[in-house]
VEXDREN-2710 file (C-alpha; in Angstrom, 1 decimal):
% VEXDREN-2710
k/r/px/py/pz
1/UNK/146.0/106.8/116.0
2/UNK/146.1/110.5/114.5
3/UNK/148.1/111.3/112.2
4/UNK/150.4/113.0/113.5
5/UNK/151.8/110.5/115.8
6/UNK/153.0/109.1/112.4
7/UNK/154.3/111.8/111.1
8/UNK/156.8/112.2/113.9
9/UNK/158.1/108.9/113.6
10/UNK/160.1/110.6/110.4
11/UNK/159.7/107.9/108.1
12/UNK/159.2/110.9/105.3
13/UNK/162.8/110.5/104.3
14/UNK/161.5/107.0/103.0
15/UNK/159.0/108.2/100.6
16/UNK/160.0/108.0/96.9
17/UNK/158.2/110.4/94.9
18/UNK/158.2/110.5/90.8
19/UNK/156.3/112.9/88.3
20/UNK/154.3/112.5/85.5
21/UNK/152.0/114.7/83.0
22/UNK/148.8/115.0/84.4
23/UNK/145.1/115.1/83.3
24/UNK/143.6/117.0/86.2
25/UNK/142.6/120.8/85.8
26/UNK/145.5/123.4/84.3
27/UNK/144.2/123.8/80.8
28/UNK/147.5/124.0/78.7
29/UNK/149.2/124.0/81.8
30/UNK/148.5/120.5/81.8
31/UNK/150.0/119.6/78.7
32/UNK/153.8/121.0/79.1
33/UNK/154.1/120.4/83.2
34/UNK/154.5/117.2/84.9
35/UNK/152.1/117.9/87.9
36/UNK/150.9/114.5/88.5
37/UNK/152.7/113.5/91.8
38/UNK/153.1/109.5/92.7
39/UNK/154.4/108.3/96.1
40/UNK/155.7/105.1/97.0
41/UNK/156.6/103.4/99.8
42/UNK/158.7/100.4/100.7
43/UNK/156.4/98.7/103.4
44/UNK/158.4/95.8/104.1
45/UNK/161.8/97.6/104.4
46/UNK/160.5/100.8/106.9
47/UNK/161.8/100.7/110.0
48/UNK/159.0/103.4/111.2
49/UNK/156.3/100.4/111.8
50/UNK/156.8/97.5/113.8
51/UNK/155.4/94.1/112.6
52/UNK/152.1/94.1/114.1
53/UNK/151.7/97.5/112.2
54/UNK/153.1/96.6/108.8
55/UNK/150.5/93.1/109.1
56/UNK/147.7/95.5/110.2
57/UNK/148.6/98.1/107.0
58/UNK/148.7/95.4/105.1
59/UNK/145.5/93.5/105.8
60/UNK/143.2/97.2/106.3
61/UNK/145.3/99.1/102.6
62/UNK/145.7/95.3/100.5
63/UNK/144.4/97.7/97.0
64/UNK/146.9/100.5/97.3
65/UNK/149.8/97.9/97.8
66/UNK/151.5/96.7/95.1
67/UNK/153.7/92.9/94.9
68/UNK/156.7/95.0/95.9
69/UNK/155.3/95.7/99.3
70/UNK/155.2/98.8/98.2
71/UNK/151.9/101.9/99.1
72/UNK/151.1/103.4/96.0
73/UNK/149.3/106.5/96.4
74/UNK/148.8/109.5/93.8
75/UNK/147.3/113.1/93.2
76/UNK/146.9/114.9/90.2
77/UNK/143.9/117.0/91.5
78/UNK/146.2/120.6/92.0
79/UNK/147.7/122.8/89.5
80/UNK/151.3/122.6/90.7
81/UNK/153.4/120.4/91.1
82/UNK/153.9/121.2/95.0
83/UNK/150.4/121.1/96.0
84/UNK/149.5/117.4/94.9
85/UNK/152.8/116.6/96.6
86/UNK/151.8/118.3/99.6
87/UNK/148.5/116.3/98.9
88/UNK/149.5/113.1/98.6
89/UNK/151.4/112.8/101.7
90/UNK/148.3/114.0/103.4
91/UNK/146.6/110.9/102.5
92/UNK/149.2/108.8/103.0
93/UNK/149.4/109.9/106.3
94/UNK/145.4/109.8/106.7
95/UNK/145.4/106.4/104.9
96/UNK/148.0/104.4/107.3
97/UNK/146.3/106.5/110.8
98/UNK/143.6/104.7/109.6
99/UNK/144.5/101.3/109.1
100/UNK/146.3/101.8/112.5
101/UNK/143.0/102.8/114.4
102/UNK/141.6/99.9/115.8
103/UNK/137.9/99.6/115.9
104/UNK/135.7/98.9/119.2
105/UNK/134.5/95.6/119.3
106/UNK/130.0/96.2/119.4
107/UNK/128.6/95.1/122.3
108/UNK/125.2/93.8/121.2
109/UNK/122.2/95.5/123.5
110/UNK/118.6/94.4/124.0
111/UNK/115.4/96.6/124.3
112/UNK/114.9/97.1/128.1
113/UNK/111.9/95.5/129.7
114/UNK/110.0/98.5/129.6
115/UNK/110.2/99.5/126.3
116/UNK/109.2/95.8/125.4
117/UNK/105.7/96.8/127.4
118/UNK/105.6/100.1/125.7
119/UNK/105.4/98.7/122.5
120/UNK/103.3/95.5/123.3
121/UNK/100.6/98.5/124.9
122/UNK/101.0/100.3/121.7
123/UNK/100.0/97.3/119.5
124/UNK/97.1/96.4/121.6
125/UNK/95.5/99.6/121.5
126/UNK/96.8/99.9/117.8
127/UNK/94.5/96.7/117.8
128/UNK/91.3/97.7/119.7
129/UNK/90.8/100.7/117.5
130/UNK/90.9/98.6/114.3
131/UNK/88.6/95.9/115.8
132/UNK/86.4/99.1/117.1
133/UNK/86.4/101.1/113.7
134/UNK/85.5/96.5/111.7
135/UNK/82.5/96.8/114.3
136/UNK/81.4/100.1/113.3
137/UNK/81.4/99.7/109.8
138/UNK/79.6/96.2/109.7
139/UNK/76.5/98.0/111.6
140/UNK/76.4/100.5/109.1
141/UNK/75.8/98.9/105.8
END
């Protein structure tokens, strides 16, 4: 699932955003402005999900959820206050598309049958030579 499919399931309205002072680049920006964004949202109480979703976010995001229920995401890499909101709903919305994707199961393979006699051939004539080049030195010294 992309995510974009999420974000027009509007659960936006849901997200609970609060500032701090941050420690990311600004200089003496950093100091008087409260850039450092946090997002948090309610898991259990979204209506955006349905259950097997909320039990799949929760099992594939279980570090960035808190005992609320609650996603805990932040950003304090931009200047302004803005930009590291715009960025952390980015990866909120990159985090739960992934936890969403479901992976393929692997179907195991084998070697075909003749690359099995390819590399049996190899290691025999891998073998011949050495035997050829023990031969060769014996009857020289």
């Amino acid at each position: 699932m992309n995510p974009e499919e999420i974000k027009t399931r509007n659960i936006e309205n849901e997200f609970i955003f609060s500032t701090s002072r941050s420690s990311g680049p600004g200089g003496q920006n950093v100091n008087k402005v409260s850039t450092k964004v946090e997002l948090r949202f309610d898991l259990l109480l979204t209506t955006g999900f349905s259950e097997e979703e909320k039990k799949l976010i929760f099992n594939k995001l279980k570090n960035k959820i808190n005992k609320e229920g609650e996603i805990v995401l932040v950003s304090q890499s931009e200047r302004t206050q803005l930009m590291n909101k715009v960025a952390v709903t980015e990866k909120f919305f990159d985090l739960v598309s992934k936890a969403l994707t479901l992976q393929k199961n692997r179907r195991p393979t084998r070697p075909t049958v003749s690359s099995k006699i390819k590399r049996l051939e190899g290691k025999r004539s891998r073998s011949i030579i050495k035997k050829l080049r023990k031969n060769s030195n014996e009857s020289s010294e």
